[in-house]
TORRO-190402 format. One record per residue (C-alpha): x, y, z; residue number from 1; chain. Coordinates in steps of 0.001 Angstrom, whole numbers, plus 500000, padded with zeros to 6 digits. Layout:
+--------+--------+--------+-----+------+
!      X !      Y !      Z ! pos ! unit !
+--------+--------+--------+-----+------+
!      X !      Y !      Z ! NUM !    A !
...
+--------+--------+--------+-----+------+
//
This chain:
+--------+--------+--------+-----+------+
!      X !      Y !      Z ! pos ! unit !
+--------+--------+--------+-----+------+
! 500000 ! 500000 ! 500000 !   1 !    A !
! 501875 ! 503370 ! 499280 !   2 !    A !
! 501478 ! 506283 ! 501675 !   3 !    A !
! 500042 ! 508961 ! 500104 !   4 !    A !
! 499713 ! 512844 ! 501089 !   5 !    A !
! 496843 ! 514740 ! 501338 !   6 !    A !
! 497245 ! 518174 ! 499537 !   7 !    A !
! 495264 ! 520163 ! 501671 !   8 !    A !
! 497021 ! 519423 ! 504779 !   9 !    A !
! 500651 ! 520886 ! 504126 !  10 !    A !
! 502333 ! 523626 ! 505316 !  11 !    A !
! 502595 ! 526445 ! 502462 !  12 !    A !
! 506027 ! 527199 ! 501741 !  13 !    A !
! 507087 ! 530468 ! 502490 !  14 !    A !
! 509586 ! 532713 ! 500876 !  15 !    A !
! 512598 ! 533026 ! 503154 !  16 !    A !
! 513624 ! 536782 ! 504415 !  17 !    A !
! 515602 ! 538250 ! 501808 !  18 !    A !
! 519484 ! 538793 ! 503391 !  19 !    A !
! 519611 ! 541875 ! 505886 !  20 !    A !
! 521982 ! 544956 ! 504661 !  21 !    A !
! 525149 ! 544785 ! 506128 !  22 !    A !
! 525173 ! 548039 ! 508824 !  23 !    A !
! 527246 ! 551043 ! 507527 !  24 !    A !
! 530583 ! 551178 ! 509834 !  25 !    A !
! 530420 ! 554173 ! 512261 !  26 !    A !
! 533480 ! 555666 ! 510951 !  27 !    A !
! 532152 ! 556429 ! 507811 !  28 !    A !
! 529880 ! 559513 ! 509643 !  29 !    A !
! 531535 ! 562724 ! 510467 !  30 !    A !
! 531555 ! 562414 ! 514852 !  31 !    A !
! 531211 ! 566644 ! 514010 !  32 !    A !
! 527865 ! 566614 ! 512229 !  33 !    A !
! 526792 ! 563313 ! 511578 !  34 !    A !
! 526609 ! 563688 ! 508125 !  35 !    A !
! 528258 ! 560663 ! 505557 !  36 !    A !
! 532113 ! 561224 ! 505018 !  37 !    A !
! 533183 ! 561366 ! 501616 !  38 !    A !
! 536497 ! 558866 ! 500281 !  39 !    A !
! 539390 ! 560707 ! 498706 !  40 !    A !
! 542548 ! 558455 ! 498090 !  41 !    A !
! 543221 ! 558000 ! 501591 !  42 !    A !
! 541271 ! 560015 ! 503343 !  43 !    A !
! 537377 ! 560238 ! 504605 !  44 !    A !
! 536221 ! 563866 ! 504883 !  45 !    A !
! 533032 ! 565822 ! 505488 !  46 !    A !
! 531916 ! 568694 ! 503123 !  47 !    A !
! 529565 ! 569770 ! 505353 !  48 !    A !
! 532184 ! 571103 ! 508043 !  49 !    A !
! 535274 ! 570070 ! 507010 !  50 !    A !
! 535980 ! 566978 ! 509600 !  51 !    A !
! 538990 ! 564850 ! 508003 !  52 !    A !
! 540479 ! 561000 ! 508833 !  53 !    A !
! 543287 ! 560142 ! 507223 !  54 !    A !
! 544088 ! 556478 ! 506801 !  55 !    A !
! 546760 ! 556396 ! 509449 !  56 !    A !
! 543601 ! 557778 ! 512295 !  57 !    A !
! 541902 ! 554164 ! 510862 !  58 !    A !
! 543342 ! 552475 ! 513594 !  59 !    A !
+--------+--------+--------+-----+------+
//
């Protein structure tokens, strides 16, 4: 006799969540203003107010 499944009594698949957005790193904010630093060769900077990180402050 072969075991046979009834249609109407499984589970629906459902879609899994789509991959969350990997956070933005802190360091790429100005601590001055908040606003997003811009990259130039090796250095982050805000045109808002100026704010600059060169790549030796990275660590």
């Amino acid at each position: 006799m072969k075991d046979s499944v009834d249609d109407s009594q499984t589970v629906p698949r459902v879609a899994s969540d789509p991959p969350a957005q990997p956070a933005e790193e802190p360091m790429l904010y100005c601590p001055v203003c908040s606003r997003k630093l811009a990259a130039r060769k090796c250095k982050l900077f805000c045109e808002i107010c100026g704010y600059y990180m060169s790549c030796s402050d990275y660590y």
